[in-house]
N, C-alpha and C positions, 0 to 999 in steps of 0.2 A: 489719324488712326488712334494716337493716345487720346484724344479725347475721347474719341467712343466709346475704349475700351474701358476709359473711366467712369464715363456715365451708365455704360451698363454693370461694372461690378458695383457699383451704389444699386442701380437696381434691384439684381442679383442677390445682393446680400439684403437689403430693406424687404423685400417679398419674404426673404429665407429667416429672418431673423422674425418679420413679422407674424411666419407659421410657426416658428420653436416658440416665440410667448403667447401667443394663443393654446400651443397646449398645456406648457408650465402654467398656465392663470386657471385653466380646468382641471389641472392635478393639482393643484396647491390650493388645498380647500382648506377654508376658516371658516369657525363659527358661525352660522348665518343672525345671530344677533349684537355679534362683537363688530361694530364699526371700527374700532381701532384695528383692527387685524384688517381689516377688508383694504384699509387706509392705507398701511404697510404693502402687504401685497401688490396692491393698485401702483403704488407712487414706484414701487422699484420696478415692477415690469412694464409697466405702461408708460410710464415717464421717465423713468434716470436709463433706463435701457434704452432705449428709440432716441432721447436726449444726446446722450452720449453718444451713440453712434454716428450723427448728422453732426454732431461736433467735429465727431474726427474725416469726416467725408467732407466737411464745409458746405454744410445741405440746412436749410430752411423750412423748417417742419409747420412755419405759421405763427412765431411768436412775434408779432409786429401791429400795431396798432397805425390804421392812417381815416381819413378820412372816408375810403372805399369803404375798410370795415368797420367804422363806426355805421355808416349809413344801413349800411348790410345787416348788424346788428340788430338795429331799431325794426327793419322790416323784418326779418326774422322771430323775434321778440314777438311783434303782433301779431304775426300770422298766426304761432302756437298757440297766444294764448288763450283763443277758445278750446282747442283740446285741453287743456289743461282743467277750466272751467269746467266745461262739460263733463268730463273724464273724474273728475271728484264727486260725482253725485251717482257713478256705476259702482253700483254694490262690489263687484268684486276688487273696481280697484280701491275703495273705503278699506275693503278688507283687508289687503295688501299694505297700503300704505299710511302712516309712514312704515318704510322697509325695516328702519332700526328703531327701538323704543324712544321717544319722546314728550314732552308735556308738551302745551302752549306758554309755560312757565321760560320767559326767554334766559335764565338760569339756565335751563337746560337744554332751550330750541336753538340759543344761538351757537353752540360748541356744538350741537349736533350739525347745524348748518355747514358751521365753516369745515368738518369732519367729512362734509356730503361734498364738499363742493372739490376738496382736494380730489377727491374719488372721480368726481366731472372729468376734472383738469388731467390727470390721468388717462379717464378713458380719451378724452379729445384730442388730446396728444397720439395714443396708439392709432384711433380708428380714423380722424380728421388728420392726422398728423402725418404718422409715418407711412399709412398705405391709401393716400389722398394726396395732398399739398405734398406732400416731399419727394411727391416721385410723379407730379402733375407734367414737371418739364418735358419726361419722358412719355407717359402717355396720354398727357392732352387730358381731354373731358371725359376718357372712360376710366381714369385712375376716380371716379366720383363709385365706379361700380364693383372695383375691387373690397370691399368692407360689407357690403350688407349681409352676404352668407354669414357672415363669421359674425356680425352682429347682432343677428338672430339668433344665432346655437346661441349665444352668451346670455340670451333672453329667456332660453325654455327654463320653464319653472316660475314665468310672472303672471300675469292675468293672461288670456290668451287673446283679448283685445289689445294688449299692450304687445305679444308676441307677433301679432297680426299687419300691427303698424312698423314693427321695428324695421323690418328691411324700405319701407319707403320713407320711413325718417331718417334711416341712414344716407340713403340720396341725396334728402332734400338737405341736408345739415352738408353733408360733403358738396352737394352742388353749391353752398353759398360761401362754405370756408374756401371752395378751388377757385370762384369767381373776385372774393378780396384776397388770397392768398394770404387768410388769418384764419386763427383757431378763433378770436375773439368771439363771431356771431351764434357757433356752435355750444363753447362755452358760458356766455350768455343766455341761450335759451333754454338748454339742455339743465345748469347749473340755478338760473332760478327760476325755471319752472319746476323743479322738483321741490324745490324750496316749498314755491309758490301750492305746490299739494299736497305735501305734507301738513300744511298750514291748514289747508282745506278742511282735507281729511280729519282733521282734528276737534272741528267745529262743523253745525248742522250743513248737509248740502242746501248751496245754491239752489238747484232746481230741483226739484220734487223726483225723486229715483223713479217715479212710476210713469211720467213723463217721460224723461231722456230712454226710459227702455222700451217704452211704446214707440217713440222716434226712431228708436236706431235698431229694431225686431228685424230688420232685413241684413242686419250683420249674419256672417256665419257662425258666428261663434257664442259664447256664452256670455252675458254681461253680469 
């Protein structure tokens, strides 16, 4: 009976703790061109909060590297990175990103990089971390479908093709960090494929914008 009762206030508190920083991250607004702020923000509620907490519970959030998720990784990795490809020659997301100012000048691309990526590790620790992998023992393979709401609202305000994808990337990224029981694969894809379109973005697109919006006219939404 102690056990259960343990397992479930780790739940308990991981769900409740998970809804109080999801509001604090939407009330605690910063500049939307200051990456140092977003940085701050990110690393304290998203990571040292949720970190901290499975420290003291003795809970595994995904920080573990093996062979499952290296494997996991590399397929992950290629699955996306035709979206990513393709998704840098749609006007709107050109226009969008990069999200914070940057050159091609690695002066300036690679500190923006590693500034983007802590941001990643953050979010993949909250969304892959504390309301996925760390609370899998307890509900199996539908702790994959706890995050997608909430990382969607976290989304309104990007392109609405990117708004559109969010909650089934959510899945797909949680369905592969539950299956290695690592953040690595999510981290990995999420962390440089944005790299990876920023970079894009930056430089002429790949494919001809007038193409990929002929192709993809049957979306609902605006490209």
């Amino acid at each position: 009976m102690r056990a259960l009762a343990g397992e479930s206030s780790w739940l308990q508190r991981a769900l409740f703790v998970g809804l109080v920083l999801s509001i604090l991250w939407s009330s605690w607004a910063v500049p939307p061109a200051d990456l140092g702020a977003r940085v701050v923000r990110d690393l304290l509620l998203f990571f040292a909060i949720p970190a901290s907490l499975a420290a003291t519970h003795g809970r595994d959030l995904g920080f573990h590297v093996d062979r499952v998720a290296l494997r996991d990784t590399l397929l992950l990795a290629a699955f996306v990175l035709p979206f990513y490809l393709v998704g840098s020659s749609l006007p709107s997301i050109r226009a969008y990103y990069p999200m914070w100012q940057t050159t091609t000048a690695l002066s300036q691309f690679l500190p923006h990089t590693l500034q983007q990526l802590l941001v990643v590790v953050a979010a993949e620790t909250y969304y892959r971390g504390l309301l996925c992998v760390g609370v899998s023992e307890e509900f199996g393979f539908k702790s994959v479908f706890i995050s997608p709401v909430v990382y969607a609202l976290h989304h309104v305000g990007k392109p609405p093709i990117e708004l559109l994808l969010s909650g089934p990337t959510d899945v797909l990224f949680g369905a592969v960090d539950y299956h290695s029981q690592s953040l690595l694969p999510s981290i990995v894809a999420h962390g440089l494929g944005l790299t990876l379109l920023d970079w894009l973005a930056l430089h002429d697109p790949i494919f001809p914008p007038e193409d990929v919006l002929a192709a993809l006219r049957w979306l609902p939404v605006p490209l």
